[in-house]
C-alpha positions as CSV (number, residue, x, y, z in Angstrom):
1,X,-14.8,-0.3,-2.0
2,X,-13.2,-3.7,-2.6
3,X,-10.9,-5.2,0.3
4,X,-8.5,-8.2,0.4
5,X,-8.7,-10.8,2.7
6,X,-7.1,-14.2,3.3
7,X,-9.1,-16.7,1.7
8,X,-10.7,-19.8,3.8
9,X,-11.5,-23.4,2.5
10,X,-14.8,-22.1,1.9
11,X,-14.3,-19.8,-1.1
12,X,-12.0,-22.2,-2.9
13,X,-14.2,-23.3,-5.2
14,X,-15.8,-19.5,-6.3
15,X,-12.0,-19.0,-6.7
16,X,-11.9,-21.9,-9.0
17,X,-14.7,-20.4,-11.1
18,X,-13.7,-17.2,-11.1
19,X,-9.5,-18.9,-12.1
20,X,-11.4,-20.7,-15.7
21,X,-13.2,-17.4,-16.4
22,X,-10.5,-15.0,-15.5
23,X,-8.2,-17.0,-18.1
24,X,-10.5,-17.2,-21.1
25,X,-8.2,-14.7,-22.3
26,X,-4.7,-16.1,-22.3
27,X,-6.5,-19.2,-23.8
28,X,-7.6,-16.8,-26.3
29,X,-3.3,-15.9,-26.6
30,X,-2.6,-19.6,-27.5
31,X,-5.9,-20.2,-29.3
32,X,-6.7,-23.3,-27.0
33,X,-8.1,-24.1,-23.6
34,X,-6.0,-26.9,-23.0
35,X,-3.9,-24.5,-20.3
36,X,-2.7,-25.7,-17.1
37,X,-4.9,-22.9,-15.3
38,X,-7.8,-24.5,-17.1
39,X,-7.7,-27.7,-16.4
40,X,-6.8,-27.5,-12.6
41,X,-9.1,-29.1,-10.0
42,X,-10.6,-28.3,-6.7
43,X,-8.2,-31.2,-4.8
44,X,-5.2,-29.7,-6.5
45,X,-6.4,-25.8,-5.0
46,X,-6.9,-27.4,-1.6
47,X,-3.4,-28.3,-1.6
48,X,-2.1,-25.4,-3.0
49,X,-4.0,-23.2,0.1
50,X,-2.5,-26.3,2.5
51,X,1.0,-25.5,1.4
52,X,0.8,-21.4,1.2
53,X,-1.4,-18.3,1.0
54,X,-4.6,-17.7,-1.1
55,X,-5.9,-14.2,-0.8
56,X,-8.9,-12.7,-2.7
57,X,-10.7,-9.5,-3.4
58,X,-13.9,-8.8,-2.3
59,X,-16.3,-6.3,-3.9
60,X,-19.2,-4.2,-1.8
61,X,-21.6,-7.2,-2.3
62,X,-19.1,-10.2,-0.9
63,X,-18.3,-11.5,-4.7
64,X,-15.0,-12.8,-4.9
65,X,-13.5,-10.6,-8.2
66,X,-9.9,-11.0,-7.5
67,X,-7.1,-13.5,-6.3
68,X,-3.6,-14.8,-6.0
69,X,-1.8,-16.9,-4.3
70,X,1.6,-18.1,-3.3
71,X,3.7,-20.2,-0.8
72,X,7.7,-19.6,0.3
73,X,10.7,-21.8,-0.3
74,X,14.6,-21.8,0.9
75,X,13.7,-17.3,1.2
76,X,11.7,-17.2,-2.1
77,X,8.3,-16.4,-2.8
78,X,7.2,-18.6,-5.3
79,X,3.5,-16.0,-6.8
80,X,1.1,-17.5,-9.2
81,X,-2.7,-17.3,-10.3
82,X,-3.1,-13.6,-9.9
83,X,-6.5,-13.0,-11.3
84,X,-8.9,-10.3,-11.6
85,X,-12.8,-11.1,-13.1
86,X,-12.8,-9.8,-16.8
87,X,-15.4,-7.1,-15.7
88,X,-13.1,-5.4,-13.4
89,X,-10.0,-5.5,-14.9
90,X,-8.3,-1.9,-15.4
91,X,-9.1,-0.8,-12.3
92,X,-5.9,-1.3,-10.6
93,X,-6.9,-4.6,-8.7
94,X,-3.9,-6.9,-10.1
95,X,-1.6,-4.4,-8.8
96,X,-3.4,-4.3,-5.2
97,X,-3.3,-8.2,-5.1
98,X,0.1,-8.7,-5.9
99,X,1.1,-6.1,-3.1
100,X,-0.7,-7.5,-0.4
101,X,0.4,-10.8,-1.0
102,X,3.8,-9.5,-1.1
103,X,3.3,-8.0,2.2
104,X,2.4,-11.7,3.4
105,X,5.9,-12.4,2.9
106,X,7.7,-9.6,4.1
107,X,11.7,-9.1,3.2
108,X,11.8,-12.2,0.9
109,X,13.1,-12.4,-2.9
110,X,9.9,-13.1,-5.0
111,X,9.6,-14.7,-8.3
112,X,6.9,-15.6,-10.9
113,X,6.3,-16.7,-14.2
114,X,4.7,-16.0,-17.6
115,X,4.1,-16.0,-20.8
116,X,5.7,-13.9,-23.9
117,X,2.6,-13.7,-25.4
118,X,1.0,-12.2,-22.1
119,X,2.3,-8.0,-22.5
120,X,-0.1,-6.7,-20.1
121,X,1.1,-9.4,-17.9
122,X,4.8,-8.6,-18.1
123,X,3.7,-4.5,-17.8
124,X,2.3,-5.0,-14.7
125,X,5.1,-6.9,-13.3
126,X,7.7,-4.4,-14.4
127,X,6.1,-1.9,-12.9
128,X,5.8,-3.3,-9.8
129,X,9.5,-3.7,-10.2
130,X,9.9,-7.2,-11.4
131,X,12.6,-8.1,-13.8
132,X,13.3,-10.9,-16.2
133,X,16.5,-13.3,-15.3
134,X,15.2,-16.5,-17.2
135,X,13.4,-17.6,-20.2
136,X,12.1,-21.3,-20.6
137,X,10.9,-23.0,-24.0
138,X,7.9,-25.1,-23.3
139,X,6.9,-25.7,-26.4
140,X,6.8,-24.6,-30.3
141,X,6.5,-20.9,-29.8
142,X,5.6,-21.0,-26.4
143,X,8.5,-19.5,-24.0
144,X,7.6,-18.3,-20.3
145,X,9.6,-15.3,-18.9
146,X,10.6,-15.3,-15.4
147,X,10.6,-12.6,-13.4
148,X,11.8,-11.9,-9.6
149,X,12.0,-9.0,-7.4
150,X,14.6,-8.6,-4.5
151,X,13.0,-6.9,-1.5
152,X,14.8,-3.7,-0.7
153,X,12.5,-2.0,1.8
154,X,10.3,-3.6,4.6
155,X,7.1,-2.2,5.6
156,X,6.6,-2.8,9.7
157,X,4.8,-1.4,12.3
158,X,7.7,0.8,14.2
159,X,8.7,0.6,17.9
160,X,9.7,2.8,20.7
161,X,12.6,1.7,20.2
162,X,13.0,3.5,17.0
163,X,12.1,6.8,18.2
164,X,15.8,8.2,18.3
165,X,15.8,7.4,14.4
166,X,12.9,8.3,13.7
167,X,13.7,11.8,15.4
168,X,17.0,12.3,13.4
169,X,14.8,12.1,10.3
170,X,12.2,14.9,11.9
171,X,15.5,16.8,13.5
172,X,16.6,18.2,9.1
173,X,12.2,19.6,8.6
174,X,12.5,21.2,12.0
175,X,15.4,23.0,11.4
176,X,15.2,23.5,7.7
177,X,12.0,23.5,6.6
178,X,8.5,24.6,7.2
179,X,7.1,21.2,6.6
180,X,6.8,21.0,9.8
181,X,5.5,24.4,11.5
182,X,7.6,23.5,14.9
183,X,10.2,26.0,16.0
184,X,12.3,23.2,18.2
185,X,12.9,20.0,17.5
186,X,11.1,17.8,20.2
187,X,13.0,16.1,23.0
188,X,13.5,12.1,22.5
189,X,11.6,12.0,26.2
190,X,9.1,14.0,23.9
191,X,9.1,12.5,21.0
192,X,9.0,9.4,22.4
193,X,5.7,10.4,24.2
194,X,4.3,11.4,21.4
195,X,4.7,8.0,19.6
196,X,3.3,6.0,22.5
197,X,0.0,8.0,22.5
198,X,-0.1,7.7,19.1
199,X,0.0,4.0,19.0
200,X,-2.3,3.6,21.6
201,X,-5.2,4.1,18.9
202,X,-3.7,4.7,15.5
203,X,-0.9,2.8,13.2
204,X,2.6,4.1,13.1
205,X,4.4,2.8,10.4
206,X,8.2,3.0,9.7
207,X,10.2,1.8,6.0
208,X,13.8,0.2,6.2
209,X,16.3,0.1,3.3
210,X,18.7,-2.6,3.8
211,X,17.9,-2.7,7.5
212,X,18.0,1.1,8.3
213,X,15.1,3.7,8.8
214,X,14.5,5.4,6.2
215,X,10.8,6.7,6.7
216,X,8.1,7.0,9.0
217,X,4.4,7.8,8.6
218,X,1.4,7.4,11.3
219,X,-2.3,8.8,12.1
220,X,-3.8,11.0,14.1
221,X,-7.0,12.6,15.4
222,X,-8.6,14.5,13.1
223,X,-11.0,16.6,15.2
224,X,-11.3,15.4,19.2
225,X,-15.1,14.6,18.9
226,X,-17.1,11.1,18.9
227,X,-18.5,12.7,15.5
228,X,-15.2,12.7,13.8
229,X,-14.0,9.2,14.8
230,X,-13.8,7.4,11.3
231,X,-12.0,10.6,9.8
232,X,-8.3,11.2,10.8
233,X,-5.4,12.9,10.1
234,X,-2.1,11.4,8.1
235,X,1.3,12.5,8.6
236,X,5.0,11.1,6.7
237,X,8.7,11.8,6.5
238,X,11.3,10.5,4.6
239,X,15.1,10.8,5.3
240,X,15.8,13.9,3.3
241,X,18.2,11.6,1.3
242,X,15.9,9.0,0.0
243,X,12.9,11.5,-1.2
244,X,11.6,11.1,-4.7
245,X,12.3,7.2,-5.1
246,X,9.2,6.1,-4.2
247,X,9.5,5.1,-0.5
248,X,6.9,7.8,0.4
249,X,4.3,6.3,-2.0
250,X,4.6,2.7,-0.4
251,X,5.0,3.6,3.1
252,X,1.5,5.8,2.5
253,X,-0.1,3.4,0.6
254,X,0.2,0.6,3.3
255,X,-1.1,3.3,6.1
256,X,-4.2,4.2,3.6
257,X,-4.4,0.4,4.1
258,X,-4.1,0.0,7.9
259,X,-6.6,2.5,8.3
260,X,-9.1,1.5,6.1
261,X,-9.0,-1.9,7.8
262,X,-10.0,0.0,10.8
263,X,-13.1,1.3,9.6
264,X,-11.8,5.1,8.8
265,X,-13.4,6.2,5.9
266,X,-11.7,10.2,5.5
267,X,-8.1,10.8,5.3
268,X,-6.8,14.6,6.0
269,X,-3.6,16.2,5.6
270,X,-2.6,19.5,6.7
271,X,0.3,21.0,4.8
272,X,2.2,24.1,4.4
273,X,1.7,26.1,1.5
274,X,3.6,28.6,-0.1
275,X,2.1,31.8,-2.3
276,X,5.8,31.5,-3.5
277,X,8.1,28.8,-3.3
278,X,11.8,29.6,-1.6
279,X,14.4,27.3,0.1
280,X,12.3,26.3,2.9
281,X,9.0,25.1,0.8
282,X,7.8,24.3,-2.1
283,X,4.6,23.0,-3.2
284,X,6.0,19.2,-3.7
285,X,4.0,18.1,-0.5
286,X,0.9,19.2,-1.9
287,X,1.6,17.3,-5.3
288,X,2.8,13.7,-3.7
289,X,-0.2,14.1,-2.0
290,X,-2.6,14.7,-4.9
291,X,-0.7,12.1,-7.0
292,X,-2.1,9.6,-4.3
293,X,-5.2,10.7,-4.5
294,X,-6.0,13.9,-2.2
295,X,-7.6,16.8,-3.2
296,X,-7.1,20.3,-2.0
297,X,-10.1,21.0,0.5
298,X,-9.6,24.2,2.1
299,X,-6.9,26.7,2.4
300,X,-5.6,29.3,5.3
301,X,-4.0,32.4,4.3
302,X,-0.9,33.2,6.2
303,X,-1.4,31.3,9.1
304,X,1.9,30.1,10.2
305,X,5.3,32.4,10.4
306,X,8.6,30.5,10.6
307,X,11.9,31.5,9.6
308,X,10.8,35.5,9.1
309,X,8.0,34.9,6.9
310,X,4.3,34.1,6.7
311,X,2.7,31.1,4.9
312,X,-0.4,29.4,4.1
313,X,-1.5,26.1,5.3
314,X,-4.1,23.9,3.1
315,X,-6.3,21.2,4.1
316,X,-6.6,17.7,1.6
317,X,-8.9,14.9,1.7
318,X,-8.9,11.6,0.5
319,X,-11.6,9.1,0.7
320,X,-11.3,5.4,1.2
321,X,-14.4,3.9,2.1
322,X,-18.3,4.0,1.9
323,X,-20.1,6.3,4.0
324,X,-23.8,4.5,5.2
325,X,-26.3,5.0,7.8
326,X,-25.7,2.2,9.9
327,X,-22.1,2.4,10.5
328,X,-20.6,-0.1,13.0
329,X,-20.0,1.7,16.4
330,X,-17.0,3.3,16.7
331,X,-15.1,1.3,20.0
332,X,-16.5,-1.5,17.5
333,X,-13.8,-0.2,15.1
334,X,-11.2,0.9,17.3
335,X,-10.8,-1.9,19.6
């Protein structure tokens, strides 16, 4: 399982090598190495890690196969030298990297640059919701798009503060859903209580659009036995008016993250299930969830009754990380 990391002084110069291999192919674009990308020194990298961020991506045997790097001006994010090593390319890694580093700079505009010639560059970019507001001539027929993205939502770790929000947002599943197999929606004093023993050992995670809560998503024990300490359970809501944009997808994605840097290796969510679908559930839970990865597990017929009827309740899994023999203690993890 590959991880990101910030990178030290130390791995400059693997990043180096891995920058002139990882751009053999847009030399191959402009049929000539004499690129900017390819030519670039180890004094000039130093600097560029002395004046912003460098992170890379680490594969199971400590190889650097992945970086990028960028450093913030007058509120902009200025990316550049996203790489991923020719071998593992397709795999998803560019879009990892250029996430992360995002999340470096939280709530900033960010902007980047490339070529016309480079489609797969300007696909990945687009879909990670870049756009295009400039094009540059640099040459005969070489022009370099630029592309920026305006950071809409903000990732942070919530606060107990945030509780009554967060509540309102829980308040609409209680009472009209089953979601949520709770009768009565919780007391702030409860809720509240809920959170803190929460954070005392798992992330809780909120999402803002323009400033407001619009989201929430935390872990929790998965079984309450030493055994079962790298496995826990995931839990989300989204204000009932901002579903199916994909806030749920990012503010689950940077938990999977969270908890993965803490050593958990399973992911389990329990979720109500419908033999038919109706007004108070359908099977949408279930399919965000496999869409991210989670498979269906185990199932329980008719195990919880809410609003006059009986419904199931399924079990899915998702792994993120290696399972070995000589795992690292578990207070090693948690503390």
């Amino acid at each position: 399982m590959c991880r990101i990391e910030k990178a030290n002084l130390e791995d400059l110069d693997e990043i180096l090598r891995l920058q002139y291999l990882a751009y053999q192919s847009e030399a191959a674009l402009f049929g000539s190495n004499d690129i900017p990308p390819l030519k670039q020194k180890l004094d000039e990298v130093t600097e560029e890690y002395a004046q912003g961020r460098i992170l890379k991506m680490i594969d199971e045997d400590g190889t650097i196969i992945g970086s990028v790097r960028a450093k913030e001006a007058d509120g902009t994010v200025y990316i550049g030298k996203l790489m991923v090593h020719p071998d593992h390319r397709r795999k998803g890694y560019g879009r990892r990297l250029l996430t992360e580093i995002e999340r470096n700079f939280p709530g900033k505009r960010y902007e980047l640059f490339t070529s016309t010639r480079s489609k797969d560059n300007i696909r990945l970019y687009k879909d990670n919701g870049y756009r295009e507001f400039d094009q540059r001539v640099a040459g005969d027929d070489l022009v370099f798009v630029y592309m920026e993205k305006r950071r809409l939502h903000e990732i942070r770790d919530a606060k107990i503060a945030d509780a009554r929000h967060l509540l309102e947002i829980y308040d609409y599943y209680v009472k009209n859903t089953v979601i949520t197999f709770e009768y009565e929606t919780p007391s702030l004093d409860e809720f509240t209580a809920r959170m803190q023993n929460t954070m005392k050992r798992y992330p809780y995670l909120v999402i803002e659009k323009d400033g407001r809560i619009v989201g929430y998503a935390y872990a929790g024990v998965f079984k309450d036995r030493a055994a079962y300490d790298r496995s826990c359970e995931t839990t989300i809501y989204i204000d009932r008016n901002e579903r199916k944009n994909g806030l749920g997808r990012m503010l689950y994605e940077a938990l999977a993250e969270k908890l993965k840097e803490m050593g958990i290796l399973n992911l389990y969510a329990c979720i109500g299930y419908p033999d038919d679908e109706d007004e108070y559930l359908t099977r949408n839970s279930a399919e965000f969830h496999e869409h991210l990865g989670y498979s269906k597990v185990g199932e329980f017929h008719r195990c919880g009754y809410k609003f006059g009827r009986w419904y199931n309740m399924i079990w899915m899994e998702k792994i993120i990380g290696e399972h070995h023999s000589d795992m690292n203690t578990v207070s090693a993890m948690m503390s």
